[in-house]
N, C-alpha and C positions, 0 to 999 in steps of 0.2 A: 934302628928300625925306622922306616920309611913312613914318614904322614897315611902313605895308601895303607900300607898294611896295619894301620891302628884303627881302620873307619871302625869295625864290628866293635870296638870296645867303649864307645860311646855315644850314648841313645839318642845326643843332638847331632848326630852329623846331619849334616844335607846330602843325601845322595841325589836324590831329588828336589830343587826349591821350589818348582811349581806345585810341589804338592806336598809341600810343608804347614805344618798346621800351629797354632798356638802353641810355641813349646814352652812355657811359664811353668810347669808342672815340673819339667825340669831340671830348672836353675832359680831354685828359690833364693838365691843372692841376687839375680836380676833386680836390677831398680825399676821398676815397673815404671815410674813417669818420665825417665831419661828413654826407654824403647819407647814407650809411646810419642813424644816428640818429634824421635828420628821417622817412626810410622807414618806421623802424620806429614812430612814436609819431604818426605823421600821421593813422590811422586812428581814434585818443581823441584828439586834438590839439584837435579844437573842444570837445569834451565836458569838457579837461582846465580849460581856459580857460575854460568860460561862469560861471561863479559869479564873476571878473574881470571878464570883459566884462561882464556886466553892471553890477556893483558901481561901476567905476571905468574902468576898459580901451577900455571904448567912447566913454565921455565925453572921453578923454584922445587916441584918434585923429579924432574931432569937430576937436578943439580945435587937432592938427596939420596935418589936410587943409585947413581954414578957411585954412591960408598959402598951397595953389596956386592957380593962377592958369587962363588959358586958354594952351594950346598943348600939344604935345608932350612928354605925361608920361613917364617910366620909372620902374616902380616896381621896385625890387630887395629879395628876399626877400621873395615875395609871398606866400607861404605856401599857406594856404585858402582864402584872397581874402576875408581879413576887411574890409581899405580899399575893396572894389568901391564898395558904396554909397554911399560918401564920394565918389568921384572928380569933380569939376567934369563938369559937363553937358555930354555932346559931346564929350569932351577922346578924343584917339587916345592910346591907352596900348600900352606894351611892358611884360608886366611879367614877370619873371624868376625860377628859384628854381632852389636845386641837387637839389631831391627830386622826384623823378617822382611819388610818389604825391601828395605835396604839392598838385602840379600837377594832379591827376586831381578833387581836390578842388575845387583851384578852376575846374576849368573848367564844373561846376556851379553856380556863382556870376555866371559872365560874362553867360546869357542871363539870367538873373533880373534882375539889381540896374546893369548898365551897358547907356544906350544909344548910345557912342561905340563907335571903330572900337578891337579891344582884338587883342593878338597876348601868347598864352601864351609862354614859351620855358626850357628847360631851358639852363641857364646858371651860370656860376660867374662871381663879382661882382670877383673877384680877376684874370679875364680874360676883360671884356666882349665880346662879336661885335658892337662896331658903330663906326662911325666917330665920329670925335673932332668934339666939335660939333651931335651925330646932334640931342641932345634939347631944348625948352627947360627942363625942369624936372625934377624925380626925389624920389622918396620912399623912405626906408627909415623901416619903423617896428621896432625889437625887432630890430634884423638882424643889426649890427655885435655885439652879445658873443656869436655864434655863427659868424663870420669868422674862419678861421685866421688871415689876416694883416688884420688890419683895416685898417691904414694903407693897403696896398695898394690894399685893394677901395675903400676911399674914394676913394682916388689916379684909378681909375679911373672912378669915378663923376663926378670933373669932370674928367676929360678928356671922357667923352660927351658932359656938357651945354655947353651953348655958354656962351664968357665971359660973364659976369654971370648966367648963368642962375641959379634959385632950386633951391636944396637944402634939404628938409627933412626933418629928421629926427625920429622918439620915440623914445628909449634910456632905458635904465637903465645905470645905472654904478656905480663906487665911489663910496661917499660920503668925503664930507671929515673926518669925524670921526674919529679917529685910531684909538681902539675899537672902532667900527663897521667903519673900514675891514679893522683885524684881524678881526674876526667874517667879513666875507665874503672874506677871503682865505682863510680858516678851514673855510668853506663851499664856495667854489666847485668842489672835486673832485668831490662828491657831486651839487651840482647839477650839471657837467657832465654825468656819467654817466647821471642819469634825462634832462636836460631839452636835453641837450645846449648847453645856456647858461650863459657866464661871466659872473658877477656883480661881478666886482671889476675890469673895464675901466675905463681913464682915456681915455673919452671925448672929453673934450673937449682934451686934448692930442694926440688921436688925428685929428682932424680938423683943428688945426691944423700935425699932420706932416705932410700930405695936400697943405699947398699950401691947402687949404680959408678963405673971408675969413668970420668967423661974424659976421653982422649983429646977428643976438640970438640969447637963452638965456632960456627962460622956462623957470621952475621948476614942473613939476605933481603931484609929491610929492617935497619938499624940495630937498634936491641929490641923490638917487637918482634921479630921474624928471625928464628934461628933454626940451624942444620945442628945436633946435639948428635955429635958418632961417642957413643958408651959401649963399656964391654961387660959381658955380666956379671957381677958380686953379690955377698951374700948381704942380705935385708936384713937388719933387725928390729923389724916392726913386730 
């Protein structure tokens, strides 16, 4: 069954973002001060990032989208809909975020840069609205060190996608350097606060709590910056 043909079975879709209203009502699993975060910094969020994107950030979700494939994408934490113009040609996407304005954002991005069947939706990753199996594929880029439970939200990201389906991912994480890793555990309160992102996540331990099978790990700035392609498995969280 196709992402379009499931809008009606769920009371947060976005058919509309400009006229989307407070949906806290619900998804009482929402973390209310992680949306409000994204709320509040959504409106400079592209402006905060472009001298990144440029530099390095765009080249590095290049390098992550090149792993989907054709079929039934879900993208979670979608943001501003930086990945639109990556998405494979044709492909129907569901992509998801906890920030409504986030979401306002990108839904100025969907007619420009995709010409596949796309479905915005205000969502929390920690407790997906769709059936087990729904997707074949899913992308988080930057998403998990701003998941309050990350394992979870992994958890259920392959339960969505169908067995063997492809997960891909671009994170930052803690690095392995013992020093370094004290510096961002050091750091991470402070970034929390402005950027609403942890920097000092264990990654890839994270994903293999998840039940997640990691095919590979390509490194795109050192062991901070990693390309994680997984396939889904079952969670036993």
């Amino acid at each position: 069954m196709s992402a379009g043909r499931r809008t009606g079975a769920f009371p947060n879709v976005v058919r509309d973002v400009s006229k989307l209203n407070d949906m806290k009502n619900y998804m009482p699993s929402l973390n209310r001060k992680t949306r409000q975060r994204f709320d509040r910094i959504a409106p400079i969020f592209d402006l905060m990032e472009w001298p990144m994107e440029r530099l390095f950030m765009g080249a590095w979700r290049k390098r992550a989208l090149s792993e989907l494939g054709n079929g039934r994408l879900l993208e979670v934490g979608v943001g501003t809909g930086k990945n639109m113009p990556l998405y494979p040609p044709g492909t129907t996407v569901s992509a998801v975020d906890i920030s409504r304005k986030m979401l306002l954002r990108a839904r100025r991005r969907v007619d420009r840069h995709h010409h596949g069947e796309i479905q915005l939706m205000m969502a929390d990753v920690q407790a997906l609205p769709f059936a087990s199996g729904t997707f074949d594929q899913a992308l988080a880029t930057f998403t998990f060190c701003s998941v309050p439970d990350p394992v979870q939200g992994l958890c259920e990201v392959g339960r969505v996608v169908r067995p063997g389906g492809v997960i891909v991912m671009l994170e930052h994480m803690q690095p392995q350097s013992l020093w370094l890793g004290k510096l961002f555990d050091f750091l991470n309160p402070l970034v929390i606060r402005i950027l609403g992102d942890n920097i000092n996540r264990k990654t890839l331990e994270n994903v293999q709590s998840a039940g997640l099978r990691i095919r590979r790990v390509i490194d795109v700035k050192g062991d901070i910056v990693r390309i994680i392609i997984a396939t889904a498995g079952a969670c036993e969280k």
